[in-house]
C-alpha positions in Angstrom: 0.0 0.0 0.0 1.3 3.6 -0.7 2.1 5.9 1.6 -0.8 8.5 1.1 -2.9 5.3 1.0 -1.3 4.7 4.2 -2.4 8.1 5.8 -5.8 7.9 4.0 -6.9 4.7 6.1 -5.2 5.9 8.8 -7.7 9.3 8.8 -10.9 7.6 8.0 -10.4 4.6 10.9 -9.8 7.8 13.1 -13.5 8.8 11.8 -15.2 5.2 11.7 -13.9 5.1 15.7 -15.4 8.8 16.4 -19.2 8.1 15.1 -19.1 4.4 16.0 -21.5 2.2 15.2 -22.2 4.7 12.1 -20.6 3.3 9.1 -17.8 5.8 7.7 -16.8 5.7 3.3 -14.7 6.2 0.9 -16.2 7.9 -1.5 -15.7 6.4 -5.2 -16.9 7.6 -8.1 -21.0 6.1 -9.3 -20.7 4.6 -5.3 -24.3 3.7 -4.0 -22.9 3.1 -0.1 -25.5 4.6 2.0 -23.2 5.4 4.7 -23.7 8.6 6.5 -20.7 9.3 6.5 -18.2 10.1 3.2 -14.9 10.8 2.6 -14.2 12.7 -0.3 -10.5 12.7 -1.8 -10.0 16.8 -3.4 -6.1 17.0 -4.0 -2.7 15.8 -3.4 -0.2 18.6 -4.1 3.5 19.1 -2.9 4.1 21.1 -0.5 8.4 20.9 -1.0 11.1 19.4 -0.6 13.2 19.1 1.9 16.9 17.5 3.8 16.9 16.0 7.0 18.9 12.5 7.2 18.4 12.2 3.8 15.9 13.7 1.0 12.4 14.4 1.7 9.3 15.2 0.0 6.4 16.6 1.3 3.0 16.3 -0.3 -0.3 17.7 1.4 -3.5 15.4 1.0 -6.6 17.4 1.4 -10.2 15.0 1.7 -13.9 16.8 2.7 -15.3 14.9 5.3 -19.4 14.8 4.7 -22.0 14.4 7.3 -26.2 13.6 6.3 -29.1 12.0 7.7 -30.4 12.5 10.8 -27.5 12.6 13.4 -25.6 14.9 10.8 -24.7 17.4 13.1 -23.8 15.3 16.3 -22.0 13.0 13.9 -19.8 15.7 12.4 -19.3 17.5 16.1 -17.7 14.0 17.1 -15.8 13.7 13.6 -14.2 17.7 14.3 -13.3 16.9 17.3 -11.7 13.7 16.8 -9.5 14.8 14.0 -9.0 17.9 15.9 -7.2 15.7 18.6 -4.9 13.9 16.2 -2.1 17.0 16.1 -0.8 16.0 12.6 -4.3 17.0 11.1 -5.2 20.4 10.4 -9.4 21.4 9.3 -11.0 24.3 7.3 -14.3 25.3 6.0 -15.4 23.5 3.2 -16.1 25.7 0.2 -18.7 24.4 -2.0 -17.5 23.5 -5.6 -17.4 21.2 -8.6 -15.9 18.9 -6.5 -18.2 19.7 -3.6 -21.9 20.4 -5.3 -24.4 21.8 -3.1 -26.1 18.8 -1.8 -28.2 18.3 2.0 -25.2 17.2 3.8 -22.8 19.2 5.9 -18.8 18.8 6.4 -15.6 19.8 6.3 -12.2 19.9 5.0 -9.2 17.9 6.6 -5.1 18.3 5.0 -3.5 15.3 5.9 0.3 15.6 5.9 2.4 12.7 4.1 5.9 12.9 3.8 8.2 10.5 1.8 11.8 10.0 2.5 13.6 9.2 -0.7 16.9 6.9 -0.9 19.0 8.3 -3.3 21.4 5.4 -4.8 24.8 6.4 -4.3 27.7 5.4 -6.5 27.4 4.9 -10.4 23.6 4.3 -11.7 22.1 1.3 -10.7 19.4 -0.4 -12.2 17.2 -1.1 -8.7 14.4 1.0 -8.1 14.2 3.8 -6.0 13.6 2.9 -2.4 10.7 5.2 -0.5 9.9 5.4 3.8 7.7 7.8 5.1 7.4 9.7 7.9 5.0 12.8 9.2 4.5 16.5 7.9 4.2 18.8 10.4 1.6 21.5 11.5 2.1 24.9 11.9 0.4 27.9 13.3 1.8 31.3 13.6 0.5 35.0 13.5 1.8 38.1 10.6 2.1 41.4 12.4 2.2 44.9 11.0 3.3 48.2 12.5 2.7 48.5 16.1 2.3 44.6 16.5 -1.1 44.9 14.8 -2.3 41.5 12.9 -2.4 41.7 9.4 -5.7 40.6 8.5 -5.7 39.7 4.7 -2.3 38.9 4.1 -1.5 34.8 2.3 1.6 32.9 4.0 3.1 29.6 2.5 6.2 27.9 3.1 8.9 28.5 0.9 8.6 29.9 -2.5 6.4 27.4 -4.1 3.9 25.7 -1.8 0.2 26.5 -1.6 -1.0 29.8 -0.1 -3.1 29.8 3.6 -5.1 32.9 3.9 -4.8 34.8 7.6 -7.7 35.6 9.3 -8.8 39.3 10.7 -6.1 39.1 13.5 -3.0 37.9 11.3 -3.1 34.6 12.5 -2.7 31.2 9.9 -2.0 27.4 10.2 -0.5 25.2 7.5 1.2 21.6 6.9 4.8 22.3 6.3 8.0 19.9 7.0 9.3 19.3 10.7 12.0 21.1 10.2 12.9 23.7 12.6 14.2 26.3 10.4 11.3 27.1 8.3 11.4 29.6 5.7 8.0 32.0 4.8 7.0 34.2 1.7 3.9 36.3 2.6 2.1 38.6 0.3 0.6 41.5 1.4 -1.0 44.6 -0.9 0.4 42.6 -4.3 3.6 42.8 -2.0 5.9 39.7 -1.8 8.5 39.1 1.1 10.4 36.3 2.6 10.9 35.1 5.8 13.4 32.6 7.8 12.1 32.2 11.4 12.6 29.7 14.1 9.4 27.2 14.4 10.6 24.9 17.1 8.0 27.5 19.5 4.3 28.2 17.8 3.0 30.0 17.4 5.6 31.4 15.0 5.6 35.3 14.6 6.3 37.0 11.3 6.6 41.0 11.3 6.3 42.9 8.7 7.9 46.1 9.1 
């Protein structure tokens, strides 16, 4: 089994143990299951790539989590606070699109963290195939200040240069999957304003000023 296969079952036996006896699915495509409960895979991007003992990529899986019938909202109370528990997770609104019609059931959206630690043959080329371990993102949370310490409500922070943008919310403050490195490094853009930030994340929440 893959590794974001691997972190899939892991999240949705977390869910089938919140709402037990309700039955918990993975949604497929022309699926009849009449589960109240439905997992929903959205994306898999990367999030980066990173070095620590040895290559690592990052990827961020993000499912919605769908609650109907009856017992929708005491279901999805249990489910949000289940995966709110498990500290690896991170949750958001769920934002109704093509992926997510309009339809009588509630939920929300869960980014699962996979990492995937790459063995890089060493020597001349060999003909063996690349040899992949995983091992867990992280979660971050931190807060973008302004002039006088205000938060800078508005502003988009992401790790790096090139992974996906986390809006802040009227005080500054954001959360994000990003790799368990210490030393993180930030753009955040502000006013069609880009800057980049190195900051410290072994303390959250992780403050980034700009002056």
């Amino acid at each position: 089994m893959s590794a974001v296969q691997v972190a899939l079952s892991t999240l949705v036996d977390l869910l089938s143990s919140a709402v037990d006896p309700e039955k918990v699915r993975l949604e497929e495509d022309n699926s009849e299951d009449p589960a109240p409960i439905a997992v929903r895979i959205l994306s898999l991007d990367r999030i980066g790539r990173s070095r620590r003992d040895g290559p690592v990529l990052d990827l961020d899986l993000a499912v919605a989590v769908l609650s109907t019938g009856p017992r929708r909202l005491d279901n999805l109370e249990q489910l949000i606070t289940a995966v709110e528990r498990g500290s690896r997770y991170s949750t958001g609104p769920l934002e109704r699109t093509d992926q997510i019609p309009s339809t009588p059931g509630i939920g929300f959206l869960v980014h699962v963290p996979v990492s995937l630690r790459l063995d890089e043959p060493q020597g001349p080329p060999v003909r063996e195939p690349l040899q992949i371990k995983t091992s867990v993102g992280r979660h971050l949370t931190g807060v973008v200040v302004g002039p006088g310490g205000k938060g800078l409500g508005g502003a988009y922070v992401r790790t790096g240069t090139s992974g996906p943008a986390v809006a802040c919310d009227p005080l500054g403050r954001f959360q994000m999957l990003s790799t368990p490195d210490l030393l993180q490094q930030f753009t955040v853009e502000f006013n069609e304003i880009s800057r980049q930030f190195t900051a410290n994340a072994e303390t959250l929440p992780v403050t980034l000023r700009w002056d």
